[in-house]
ChimeraX commands (.cxc) that place a marker at each C-alpha (Angstrom):
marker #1 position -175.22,-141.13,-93.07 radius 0.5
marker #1 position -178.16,-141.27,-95.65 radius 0.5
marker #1 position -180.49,-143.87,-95.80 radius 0.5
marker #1 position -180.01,-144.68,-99.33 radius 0.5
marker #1 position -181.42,-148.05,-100.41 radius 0.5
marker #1 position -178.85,-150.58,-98.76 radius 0.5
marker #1 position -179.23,-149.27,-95.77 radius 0.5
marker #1 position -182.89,-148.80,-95.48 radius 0.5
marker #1 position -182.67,-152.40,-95.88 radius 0.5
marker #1 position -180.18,-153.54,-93.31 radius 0.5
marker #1 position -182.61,-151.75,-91.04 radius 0.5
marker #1 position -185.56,-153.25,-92.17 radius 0.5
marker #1 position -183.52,-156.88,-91.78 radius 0.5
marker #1 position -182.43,-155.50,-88.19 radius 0.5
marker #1 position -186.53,-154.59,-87.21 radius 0.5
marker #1 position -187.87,-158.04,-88.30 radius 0.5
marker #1 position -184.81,-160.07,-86.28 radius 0.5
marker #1 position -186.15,-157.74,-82.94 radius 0.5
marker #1 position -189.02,-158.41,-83.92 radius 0.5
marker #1 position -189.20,-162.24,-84.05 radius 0.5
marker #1 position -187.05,-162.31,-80.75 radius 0.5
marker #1 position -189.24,-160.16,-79.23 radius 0.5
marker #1 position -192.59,-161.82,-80.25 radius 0.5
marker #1 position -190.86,-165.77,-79.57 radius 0.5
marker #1 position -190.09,-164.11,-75.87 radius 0.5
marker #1 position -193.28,-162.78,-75.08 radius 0.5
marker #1 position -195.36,-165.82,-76.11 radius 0.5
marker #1 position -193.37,-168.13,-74.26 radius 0.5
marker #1 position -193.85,-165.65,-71.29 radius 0.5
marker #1 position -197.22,-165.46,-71.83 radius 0.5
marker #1 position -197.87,-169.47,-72.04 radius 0.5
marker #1 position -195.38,-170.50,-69.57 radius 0.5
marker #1 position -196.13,-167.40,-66.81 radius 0.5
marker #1 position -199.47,-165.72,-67.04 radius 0.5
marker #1 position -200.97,-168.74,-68.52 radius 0.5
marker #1 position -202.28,-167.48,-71.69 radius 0.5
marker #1 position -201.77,-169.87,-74.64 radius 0.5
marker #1 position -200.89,-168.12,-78.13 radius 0.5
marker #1 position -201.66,-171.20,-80.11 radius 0.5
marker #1 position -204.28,-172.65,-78.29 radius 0.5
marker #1 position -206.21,-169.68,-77.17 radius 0.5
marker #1 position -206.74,-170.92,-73.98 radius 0.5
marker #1 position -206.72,-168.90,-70.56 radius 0.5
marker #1 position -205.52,-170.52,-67.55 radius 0.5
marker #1 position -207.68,-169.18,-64.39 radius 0.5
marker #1 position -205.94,-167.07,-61.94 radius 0.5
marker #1 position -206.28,-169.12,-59.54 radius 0.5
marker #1 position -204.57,-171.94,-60.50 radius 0.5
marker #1 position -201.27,-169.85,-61.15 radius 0.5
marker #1 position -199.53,-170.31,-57.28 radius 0.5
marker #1 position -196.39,-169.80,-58.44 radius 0.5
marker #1 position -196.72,-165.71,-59.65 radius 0.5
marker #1 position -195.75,-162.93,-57.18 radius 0.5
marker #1 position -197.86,-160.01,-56.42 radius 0.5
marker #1 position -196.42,-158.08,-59.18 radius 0.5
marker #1 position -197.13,-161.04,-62.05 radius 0.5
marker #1 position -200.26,-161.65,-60.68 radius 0.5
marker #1 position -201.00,-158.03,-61.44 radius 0.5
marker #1 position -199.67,-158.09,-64.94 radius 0.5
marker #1 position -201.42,-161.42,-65.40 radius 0.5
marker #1 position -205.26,-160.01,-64.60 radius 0.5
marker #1 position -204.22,-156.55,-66.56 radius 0.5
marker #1 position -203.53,-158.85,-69.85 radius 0.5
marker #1 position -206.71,-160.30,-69.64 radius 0.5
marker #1 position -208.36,-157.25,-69.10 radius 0.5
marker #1 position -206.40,-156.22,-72.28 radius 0.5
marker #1 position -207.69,-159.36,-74.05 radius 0.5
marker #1 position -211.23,-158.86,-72.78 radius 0.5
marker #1 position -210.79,-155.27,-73.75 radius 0.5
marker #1 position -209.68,-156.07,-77.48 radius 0.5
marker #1 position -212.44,-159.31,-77.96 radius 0.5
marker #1 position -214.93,-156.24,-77.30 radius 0.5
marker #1 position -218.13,-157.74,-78.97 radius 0.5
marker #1 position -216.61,-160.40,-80.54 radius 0.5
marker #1 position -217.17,-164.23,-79.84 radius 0.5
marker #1 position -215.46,-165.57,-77.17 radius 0.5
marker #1 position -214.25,-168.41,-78.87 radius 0.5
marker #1 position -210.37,-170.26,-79.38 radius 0.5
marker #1 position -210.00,-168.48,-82.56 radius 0.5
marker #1 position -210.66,-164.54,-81.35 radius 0.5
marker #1 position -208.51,-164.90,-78.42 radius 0.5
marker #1 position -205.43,-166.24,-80.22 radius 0.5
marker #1 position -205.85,-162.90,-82.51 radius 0.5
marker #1 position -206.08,-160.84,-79.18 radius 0.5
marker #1 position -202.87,-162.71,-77.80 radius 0.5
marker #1 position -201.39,-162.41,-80.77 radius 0.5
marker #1 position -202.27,-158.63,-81.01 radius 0.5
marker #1 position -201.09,-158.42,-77.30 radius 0.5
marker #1 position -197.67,-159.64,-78.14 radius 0.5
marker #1 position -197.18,-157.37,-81.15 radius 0.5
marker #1 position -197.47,-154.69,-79.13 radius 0.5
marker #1 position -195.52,-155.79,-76.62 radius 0.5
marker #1 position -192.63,-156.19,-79.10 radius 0.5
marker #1 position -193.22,-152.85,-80.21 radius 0.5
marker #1 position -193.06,-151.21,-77.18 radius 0.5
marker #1 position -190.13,-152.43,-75.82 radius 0.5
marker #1 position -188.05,-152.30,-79.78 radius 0.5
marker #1 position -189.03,-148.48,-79.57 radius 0.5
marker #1 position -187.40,-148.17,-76.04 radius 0.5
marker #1 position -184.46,-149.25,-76.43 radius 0.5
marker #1 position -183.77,-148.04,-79.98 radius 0.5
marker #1 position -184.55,-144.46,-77.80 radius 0.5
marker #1 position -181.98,-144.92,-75.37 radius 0.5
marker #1 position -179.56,-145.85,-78.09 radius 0.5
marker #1 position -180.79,-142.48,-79.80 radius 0.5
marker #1 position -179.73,-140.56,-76.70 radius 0.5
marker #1 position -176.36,-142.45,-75.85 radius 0.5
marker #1 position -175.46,-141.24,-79.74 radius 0.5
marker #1 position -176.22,-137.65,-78.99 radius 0.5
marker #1 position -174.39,-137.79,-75.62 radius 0.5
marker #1 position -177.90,-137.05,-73.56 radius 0.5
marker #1 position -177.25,-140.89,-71.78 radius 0.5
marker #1 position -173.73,-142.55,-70.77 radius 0.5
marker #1 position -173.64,-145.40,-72.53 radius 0.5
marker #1 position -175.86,-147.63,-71.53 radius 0.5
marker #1 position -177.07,-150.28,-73.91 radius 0.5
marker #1 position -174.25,-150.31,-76.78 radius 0.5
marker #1 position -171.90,-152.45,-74.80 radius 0.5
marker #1 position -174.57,-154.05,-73.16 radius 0.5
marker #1 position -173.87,-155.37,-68.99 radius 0.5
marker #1 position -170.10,-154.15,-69.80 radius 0.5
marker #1 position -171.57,-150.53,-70.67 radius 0.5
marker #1 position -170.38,-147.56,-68.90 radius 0.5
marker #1 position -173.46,-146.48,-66.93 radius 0.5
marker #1 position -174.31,-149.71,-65.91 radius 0.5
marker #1 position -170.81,-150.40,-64.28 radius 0.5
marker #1 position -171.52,-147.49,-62.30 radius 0.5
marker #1 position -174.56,-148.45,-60.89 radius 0.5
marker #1 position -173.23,-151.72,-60.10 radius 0.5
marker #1 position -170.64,-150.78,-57.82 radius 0.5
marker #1 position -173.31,-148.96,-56.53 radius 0.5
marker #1 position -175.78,-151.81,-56.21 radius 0.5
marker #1 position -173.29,-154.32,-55.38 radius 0.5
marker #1 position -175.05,-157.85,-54.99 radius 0.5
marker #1 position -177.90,-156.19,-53.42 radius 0.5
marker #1 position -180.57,-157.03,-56.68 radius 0.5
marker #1 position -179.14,-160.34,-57.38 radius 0.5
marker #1 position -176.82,-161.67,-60.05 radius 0.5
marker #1 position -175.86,-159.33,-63.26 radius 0.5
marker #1 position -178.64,-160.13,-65.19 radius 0.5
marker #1 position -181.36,-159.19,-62.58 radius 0.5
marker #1 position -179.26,-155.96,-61.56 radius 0.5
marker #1 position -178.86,-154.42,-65.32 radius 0.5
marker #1 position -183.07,-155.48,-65.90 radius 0.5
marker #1 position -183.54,-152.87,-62.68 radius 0.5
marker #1 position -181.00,-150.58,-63.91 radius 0.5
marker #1 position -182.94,-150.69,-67.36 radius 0.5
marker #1 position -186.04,-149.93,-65.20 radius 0.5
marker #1 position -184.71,-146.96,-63.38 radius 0.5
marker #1 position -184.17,-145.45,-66.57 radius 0.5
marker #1 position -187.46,-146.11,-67.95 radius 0.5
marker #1 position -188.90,-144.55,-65.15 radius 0.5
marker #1 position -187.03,-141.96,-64.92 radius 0.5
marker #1 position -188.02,-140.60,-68.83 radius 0.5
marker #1 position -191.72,-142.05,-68.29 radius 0.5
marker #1 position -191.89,-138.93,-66.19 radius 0.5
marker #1 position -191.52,-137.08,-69.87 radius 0.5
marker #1 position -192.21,-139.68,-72.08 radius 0.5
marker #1 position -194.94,-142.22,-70.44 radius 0.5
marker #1 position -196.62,-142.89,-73.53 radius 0.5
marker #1 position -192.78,-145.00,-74.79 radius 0.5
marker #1 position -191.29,-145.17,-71.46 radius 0.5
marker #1 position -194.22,-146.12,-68.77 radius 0.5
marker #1 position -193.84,-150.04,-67.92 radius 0.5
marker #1 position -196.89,-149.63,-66.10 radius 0.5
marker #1 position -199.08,-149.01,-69.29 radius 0.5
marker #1 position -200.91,-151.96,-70.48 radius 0.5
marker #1 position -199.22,-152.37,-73.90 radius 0.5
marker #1 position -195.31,-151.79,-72.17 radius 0.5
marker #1 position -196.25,-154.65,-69.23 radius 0.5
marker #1 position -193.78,-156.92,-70.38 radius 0.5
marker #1 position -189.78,-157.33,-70.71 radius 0.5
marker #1 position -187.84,-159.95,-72.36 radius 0.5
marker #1 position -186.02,-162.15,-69.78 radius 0.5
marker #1 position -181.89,-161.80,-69.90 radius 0.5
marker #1 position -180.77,-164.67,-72.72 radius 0.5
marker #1 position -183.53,-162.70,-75.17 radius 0.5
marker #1 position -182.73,-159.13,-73.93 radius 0.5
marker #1 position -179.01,-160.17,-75.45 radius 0.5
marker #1 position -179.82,-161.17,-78.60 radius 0.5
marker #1 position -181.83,-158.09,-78.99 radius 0.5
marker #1 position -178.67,-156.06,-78.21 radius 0.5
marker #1 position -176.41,-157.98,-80.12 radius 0.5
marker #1 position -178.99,-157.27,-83.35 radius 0.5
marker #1 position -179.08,-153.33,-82.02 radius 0.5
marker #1 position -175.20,-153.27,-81.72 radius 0.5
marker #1 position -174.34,-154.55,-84.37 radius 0.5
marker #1 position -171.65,-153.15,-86.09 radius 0.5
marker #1 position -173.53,-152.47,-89.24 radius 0.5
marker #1 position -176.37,-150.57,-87.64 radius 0.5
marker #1 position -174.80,-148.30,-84.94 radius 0.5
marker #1 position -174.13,-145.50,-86.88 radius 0.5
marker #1 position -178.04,-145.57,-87.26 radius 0.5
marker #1 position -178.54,-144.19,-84.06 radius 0.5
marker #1 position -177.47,-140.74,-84.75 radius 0.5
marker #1 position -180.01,-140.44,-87.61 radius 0.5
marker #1 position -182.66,-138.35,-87.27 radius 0.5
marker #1 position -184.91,-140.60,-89.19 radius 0.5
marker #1 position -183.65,-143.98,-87.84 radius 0.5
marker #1 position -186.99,-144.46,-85.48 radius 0.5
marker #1 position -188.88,-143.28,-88.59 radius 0.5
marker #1 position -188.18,-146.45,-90.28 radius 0.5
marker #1 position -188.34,-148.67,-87.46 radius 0.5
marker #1 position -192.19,-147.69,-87.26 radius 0.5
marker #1 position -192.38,-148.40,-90.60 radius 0.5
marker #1 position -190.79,-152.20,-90.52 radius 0.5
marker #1 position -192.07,-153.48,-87.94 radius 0.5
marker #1 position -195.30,-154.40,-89.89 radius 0.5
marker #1 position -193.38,-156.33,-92.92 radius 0.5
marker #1 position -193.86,-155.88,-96.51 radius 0.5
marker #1 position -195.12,-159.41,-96.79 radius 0.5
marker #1 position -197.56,-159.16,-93.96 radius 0.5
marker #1 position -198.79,-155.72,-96.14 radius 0.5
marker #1 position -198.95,-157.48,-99.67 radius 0.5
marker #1 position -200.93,-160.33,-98.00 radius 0.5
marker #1 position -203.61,-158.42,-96.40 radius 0.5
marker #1 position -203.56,-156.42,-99.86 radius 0.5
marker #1 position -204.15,-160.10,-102.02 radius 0.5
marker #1 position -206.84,-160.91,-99.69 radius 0.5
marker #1 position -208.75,-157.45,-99.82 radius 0.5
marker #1 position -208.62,-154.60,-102.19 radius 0.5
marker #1 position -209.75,-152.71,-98.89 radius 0.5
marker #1 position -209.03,-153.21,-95.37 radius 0.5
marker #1 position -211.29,-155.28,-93.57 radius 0.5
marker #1 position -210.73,-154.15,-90.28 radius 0.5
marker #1 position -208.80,-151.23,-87.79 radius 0.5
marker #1 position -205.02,-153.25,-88.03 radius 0.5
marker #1 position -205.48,-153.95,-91.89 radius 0.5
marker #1 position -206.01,-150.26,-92.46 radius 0.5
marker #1 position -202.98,-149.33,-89.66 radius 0.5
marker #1 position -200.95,-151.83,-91.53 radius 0.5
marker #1 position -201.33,-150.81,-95.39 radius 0.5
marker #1 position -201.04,-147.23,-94.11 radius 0.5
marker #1 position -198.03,-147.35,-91.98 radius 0.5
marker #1 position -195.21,-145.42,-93.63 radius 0.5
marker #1 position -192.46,-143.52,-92.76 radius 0.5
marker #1 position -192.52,-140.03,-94.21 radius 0.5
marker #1 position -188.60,-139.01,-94.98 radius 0.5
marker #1 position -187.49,-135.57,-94.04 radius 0.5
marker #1 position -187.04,-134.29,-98.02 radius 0.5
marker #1 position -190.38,-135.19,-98.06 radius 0.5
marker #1 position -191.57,-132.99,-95.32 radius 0.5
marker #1 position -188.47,-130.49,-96.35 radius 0.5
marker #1 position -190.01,-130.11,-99.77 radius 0.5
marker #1 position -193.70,-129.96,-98.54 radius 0.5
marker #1 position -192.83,-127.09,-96.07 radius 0.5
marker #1 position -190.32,-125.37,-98.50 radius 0.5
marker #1 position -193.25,-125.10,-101.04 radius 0.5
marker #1 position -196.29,-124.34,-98.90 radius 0.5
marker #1 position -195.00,-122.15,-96.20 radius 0.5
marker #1 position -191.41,-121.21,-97.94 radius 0.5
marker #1 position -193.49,-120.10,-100.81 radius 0.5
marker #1 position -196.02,-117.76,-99.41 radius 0.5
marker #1 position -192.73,-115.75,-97.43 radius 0.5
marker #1 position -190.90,-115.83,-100.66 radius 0.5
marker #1 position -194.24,-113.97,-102.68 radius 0.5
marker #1 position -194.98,-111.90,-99.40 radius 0.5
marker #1 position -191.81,-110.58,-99.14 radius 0.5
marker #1 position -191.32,-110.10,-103.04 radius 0.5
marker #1 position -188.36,-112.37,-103.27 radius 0.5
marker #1 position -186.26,-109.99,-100.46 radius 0.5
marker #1 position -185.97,-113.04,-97.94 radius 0.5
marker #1 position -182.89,-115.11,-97.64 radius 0.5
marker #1 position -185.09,-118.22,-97.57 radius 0.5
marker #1 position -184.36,-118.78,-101.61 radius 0.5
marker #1 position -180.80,-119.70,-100.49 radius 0.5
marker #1 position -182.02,-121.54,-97.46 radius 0.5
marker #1 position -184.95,-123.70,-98.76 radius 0.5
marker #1 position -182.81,-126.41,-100.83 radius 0.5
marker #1 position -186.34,-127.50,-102.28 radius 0.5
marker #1 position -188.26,-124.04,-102.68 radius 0.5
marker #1 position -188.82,-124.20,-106.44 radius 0.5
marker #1 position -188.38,-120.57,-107.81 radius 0.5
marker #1 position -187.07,-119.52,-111.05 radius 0.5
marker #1 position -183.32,-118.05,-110.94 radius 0.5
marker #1 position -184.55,-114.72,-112.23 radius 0.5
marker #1 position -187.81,-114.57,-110.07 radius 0.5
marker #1 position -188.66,-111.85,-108.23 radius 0.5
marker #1 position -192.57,-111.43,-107.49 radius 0.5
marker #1 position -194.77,-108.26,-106.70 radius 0.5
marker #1 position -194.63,-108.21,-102.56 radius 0.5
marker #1 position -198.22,-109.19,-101.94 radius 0.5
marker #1 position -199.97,-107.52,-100.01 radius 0.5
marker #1 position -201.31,-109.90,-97.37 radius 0.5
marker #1 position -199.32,-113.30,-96.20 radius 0.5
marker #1 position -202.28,-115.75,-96.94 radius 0.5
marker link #1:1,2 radius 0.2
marker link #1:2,3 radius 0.2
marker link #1:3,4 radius 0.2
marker link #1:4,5 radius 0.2
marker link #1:5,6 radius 0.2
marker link #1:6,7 radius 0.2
marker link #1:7,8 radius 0.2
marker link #1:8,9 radius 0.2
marker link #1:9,10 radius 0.2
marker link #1:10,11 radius 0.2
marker link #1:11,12 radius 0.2
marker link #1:12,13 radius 0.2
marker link #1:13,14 radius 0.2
marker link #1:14,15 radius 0.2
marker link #1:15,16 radius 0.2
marker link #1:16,17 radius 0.2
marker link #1:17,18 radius 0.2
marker link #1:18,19 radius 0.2
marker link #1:19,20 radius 0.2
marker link #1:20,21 radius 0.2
marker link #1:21,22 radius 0.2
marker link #1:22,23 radius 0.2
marker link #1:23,24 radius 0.2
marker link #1:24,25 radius 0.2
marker link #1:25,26 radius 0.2
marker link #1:26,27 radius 0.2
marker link #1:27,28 radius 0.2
marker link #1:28,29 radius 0.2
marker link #1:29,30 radius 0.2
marker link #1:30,31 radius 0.2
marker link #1:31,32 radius 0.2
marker link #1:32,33 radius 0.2
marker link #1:33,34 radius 0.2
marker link #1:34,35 radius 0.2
marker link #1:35,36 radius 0.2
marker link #1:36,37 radius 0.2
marker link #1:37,38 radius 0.2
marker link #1:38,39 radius 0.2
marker link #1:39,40 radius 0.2
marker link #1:40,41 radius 0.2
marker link #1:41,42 radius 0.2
marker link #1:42,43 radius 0.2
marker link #1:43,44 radius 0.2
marker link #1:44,45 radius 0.2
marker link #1:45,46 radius 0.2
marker link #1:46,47 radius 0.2
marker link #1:47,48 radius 0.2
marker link #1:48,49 radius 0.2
marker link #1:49,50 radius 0.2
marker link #1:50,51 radius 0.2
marker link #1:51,52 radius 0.2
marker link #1:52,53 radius 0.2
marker link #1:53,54 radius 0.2
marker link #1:54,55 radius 0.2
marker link #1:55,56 radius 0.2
marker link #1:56,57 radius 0.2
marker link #1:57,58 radius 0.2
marker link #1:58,59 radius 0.2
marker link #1:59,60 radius 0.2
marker link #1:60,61 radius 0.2
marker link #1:61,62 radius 0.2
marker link #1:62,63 radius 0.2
marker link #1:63,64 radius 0.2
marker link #1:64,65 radius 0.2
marker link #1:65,66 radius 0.2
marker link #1:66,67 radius 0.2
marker link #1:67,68 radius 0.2
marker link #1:68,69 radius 0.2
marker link #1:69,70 radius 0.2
marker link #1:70,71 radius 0.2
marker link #1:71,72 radius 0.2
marker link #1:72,73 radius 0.2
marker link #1:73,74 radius 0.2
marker link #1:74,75 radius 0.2
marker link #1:75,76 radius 0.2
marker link #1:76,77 radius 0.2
marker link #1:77,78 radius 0.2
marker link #1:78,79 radius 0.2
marker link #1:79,80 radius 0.2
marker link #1:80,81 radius 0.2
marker link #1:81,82 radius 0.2
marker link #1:82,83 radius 0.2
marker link #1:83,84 radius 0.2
marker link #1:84,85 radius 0.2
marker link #1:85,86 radius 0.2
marker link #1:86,87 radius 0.2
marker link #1:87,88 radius 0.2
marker link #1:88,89 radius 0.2
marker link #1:89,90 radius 0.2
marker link #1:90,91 radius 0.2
marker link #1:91,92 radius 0.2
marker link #1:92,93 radius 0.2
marker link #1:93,94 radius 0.2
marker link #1:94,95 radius 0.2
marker link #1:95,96 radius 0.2
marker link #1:96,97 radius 0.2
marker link #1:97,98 radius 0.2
marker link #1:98,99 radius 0.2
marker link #1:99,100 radius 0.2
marker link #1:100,101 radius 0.2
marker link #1:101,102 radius 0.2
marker link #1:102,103 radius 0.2
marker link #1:103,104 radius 0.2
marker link #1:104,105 radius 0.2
marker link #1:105,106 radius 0.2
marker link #1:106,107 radius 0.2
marker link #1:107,108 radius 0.2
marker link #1:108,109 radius 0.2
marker link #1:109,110 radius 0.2
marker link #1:110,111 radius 0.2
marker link #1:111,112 radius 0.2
marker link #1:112,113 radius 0.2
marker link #1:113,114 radius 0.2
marker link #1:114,115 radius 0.2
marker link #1:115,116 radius 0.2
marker link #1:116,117 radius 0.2
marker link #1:117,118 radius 0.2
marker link #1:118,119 radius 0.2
marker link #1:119,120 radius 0.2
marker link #1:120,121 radius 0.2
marker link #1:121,122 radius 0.2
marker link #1:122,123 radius 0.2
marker link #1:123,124 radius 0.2
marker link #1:124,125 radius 0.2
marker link #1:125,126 radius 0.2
marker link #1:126,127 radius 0.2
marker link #1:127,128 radius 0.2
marker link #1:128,129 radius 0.2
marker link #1:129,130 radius 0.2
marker link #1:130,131 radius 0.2
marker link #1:131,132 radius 0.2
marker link #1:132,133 radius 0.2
marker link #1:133,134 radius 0.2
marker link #1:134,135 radius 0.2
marker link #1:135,136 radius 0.2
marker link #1:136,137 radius 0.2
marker link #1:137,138 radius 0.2
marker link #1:138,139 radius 0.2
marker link #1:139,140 radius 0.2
marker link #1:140,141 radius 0.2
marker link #1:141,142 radius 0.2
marker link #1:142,143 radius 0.2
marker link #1:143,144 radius 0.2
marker link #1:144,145 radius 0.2
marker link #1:145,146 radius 0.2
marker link #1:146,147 radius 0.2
marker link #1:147,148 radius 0.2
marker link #1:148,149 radius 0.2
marker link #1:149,150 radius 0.2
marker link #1:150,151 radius 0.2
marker link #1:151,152 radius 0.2
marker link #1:152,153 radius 0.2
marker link #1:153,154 radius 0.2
marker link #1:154,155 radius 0.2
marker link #1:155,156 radius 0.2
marker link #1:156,157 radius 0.2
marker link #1:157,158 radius 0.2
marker link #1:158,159 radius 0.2
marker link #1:159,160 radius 0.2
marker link #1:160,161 radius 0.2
marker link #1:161,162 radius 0.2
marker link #1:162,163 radius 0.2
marker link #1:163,164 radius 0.2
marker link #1:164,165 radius 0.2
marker link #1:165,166 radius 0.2
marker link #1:166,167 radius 0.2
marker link #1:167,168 radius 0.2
marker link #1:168,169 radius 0.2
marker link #1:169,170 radius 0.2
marker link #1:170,171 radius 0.2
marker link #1:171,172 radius 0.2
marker link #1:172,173 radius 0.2
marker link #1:173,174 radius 0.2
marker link #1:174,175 radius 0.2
marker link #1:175,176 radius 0.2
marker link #1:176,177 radius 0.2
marker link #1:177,178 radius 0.2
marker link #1:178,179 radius 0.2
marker link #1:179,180 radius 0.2
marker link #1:180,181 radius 0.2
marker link #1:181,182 radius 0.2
marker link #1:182,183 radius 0.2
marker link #1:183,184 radius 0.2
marker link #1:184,185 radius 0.2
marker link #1:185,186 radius 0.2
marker link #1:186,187 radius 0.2
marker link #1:187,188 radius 0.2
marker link #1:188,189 radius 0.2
marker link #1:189,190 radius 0.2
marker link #1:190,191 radius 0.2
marker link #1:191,192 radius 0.2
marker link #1:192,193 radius 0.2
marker link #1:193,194 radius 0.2
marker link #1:194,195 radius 0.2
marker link #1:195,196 radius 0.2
marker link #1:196,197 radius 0.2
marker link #1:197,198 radius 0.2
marker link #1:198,199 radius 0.2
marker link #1:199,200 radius 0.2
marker link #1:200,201 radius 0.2
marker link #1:201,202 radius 0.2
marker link #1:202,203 radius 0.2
marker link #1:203,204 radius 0.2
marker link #1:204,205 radius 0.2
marker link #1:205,206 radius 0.2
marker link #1:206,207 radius 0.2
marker link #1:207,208 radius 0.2
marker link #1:208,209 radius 0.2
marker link #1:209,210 radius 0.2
marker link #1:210,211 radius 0.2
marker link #1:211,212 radius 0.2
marker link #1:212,213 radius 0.2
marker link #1:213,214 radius 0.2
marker link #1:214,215 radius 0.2
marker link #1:215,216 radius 0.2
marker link #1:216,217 radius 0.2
marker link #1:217,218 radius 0.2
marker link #1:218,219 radius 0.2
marker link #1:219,220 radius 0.2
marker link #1:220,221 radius 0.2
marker link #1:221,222 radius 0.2
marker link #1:222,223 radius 0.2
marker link #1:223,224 radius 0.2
marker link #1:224,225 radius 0.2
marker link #1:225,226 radius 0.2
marker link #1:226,227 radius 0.2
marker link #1:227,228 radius 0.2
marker link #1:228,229 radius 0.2
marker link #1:229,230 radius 0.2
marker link #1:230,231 radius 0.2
marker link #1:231,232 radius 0.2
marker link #1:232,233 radius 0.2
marker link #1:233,234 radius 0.2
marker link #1:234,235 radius 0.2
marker link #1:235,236 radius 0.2
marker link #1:236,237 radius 0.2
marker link #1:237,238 radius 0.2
marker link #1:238,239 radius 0.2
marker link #1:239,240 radius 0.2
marker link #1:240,241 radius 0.2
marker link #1:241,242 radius 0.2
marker link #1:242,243 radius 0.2
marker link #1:243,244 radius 0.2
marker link #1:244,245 radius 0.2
marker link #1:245,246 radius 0.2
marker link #1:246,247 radius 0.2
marker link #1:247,248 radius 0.2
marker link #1:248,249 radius 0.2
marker link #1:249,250 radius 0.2
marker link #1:250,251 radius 0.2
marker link #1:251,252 radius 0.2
marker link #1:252,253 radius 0.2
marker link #1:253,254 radius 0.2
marker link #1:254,255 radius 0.2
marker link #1:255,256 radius 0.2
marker link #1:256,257 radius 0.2
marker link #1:257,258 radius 0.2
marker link #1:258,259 radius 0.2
marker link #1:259,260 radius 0.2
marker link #1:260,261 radius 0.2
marker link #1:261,262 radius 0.2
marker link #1:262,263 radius 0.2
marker link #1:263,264 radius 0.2
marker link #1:264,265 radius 0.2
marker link #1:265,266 radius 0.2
marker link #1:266,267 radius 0.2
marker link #1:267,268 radius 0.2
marker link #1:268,269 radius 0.2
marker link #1:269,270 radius 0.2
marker link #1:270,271 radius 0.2
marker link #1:271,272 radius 0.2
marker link #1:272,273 radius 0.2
marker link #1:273,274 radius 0.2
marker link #1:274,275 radius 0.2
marker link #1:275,276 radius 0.2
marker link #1:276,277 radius 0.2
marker link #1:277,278 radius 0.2
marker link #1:278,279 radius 0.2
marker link #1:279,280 radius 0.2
marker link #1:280,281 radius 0.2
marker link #1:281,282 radius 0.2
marker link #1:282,283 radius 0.2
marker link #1:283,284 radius 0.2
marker link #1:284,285 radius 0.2
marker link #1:285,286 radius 0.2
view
């Protein structure tokens, strides 16, 4: 499927509806169970949240850590820890867009039963239900485990996406949000997406939205700070792109080396070299 125009931007409509679930889920998890207020700024003390287990309690201290961590020098005022919240959140949302758009990756290429595309009716997870029985609770808490043991299981490969103990993959959007996240993945527009190569390319590259990119841009010729620059930097490079690069750098110097003898002027789509071309072989490949 190429990513022609129309559907780089049913993509880029698919990213920002994750997106906003994702970031409306984690700040009311923030507020309402570790006790950090998005809008307000304020931090509720530890101590005064009874009702967390061992395990939120954990994941409560660790974000403020983070949000200690990401103040650094700054103030500690209302205004810099809403921006670290906020920041917190984003990448949050990130983290857990860029998992499961991987697992739908690997159902597509057959590496995972499916596990996500039909969503508590998929195949994998009716297996591990009969296994599980009632044992973890109702559906909802038994597929969120199921989820788990999978993320686990690839951390042991791929921690930096797939470790839920890392600071900026803590947190995961309770069941009612976790479906309307699928139902956006699933949709019947964007599944053939998850084949594509390049479909995770893209995603990296909406997540920060055009307007967000163009406002920074109207405030400041240059960025003023490490996001700003992220931001206005953060493109997906397509594969003709790199195709053409490496064709013409790499392609090029084989092609001259070899004096034209290589098979790489039928196999380099982008190699630009004259029909009748055939160069001296030279006589070092530099």
């Amino acid at each position: 499927m190429a990513f022609d125009q129309g559907t780089r931007n049913r993509l880029q409509r698919l990213v920002g509806d994750c997106r906003r679930l994702l970031v409306d889920e984690f700040s009311l998890q923030l507020q309402q169970t570790y006790g950090l207020d998005p809008k307000a700024g304020e931090i509720t003390p530890l101590d005064r949240l009874a009702h967390l287990s061992d395990r939120d309690r954990h994941t409560a201290q660790l974000l403020r850590e983070t949000l200690a961590h990401y103040r650094g020098a700054q103030a500690d005022n209302a205004e810099q820890r809403k921006l670290g919240i906020e920041r917190i959140v984003r990448e949050q949302a990130f983290t857990v867009l860029n998992r499961l758009a991987a697992l739908l990756m690997m159902e597509a290429r057959g590496l995972l039963l499916p596990t996500l595309s039909q969503g508590q009716q998929s195949q994998a997870f009716e297996l591990y239900r009969r296994v599980a029985g009632t044992a973890l609770g109702e559906t909802g808490d038994t597929y969120r485990v199921f989820l788990f043991s999978l993320f686990d299981e690839f951390a042991q490969e791929l921690p930096a996406l797939f470790d839920r103990y890392a600071p900026q993959g803590r947190l995961f959007p309770r069941e009612s949000a976790l479906m309307q996240v699928l139902d956006q993945l699933n949709h019947h527009e964007v599944q053939p997406l998850w084949a594509e190569d390049e479909t995770l390319g893209w995603i990296y590259q909406y997540f920060n939205s055009a307007e967000e990119r163009k406002a920074m841009r109207k405030a400041s010729q240059a960025p003023r700070n490490s996001r700003e620059l992220a931001v206005r930097n953060q493109f997906f490079t397509p594969r003709y792109v790199v195709e053409f690069l490496v064709d013409n750098t790499l392609g090029r110097l084989w092609f001259d080396w070899t004096g034209g003898q290589t098979s790489l002027r039928d196999r380099c789509q982008y190699l630009l070299v004259k029909p009748d071309e055939q160069p001296e072989p030279a006589p070092h490949l530099r």
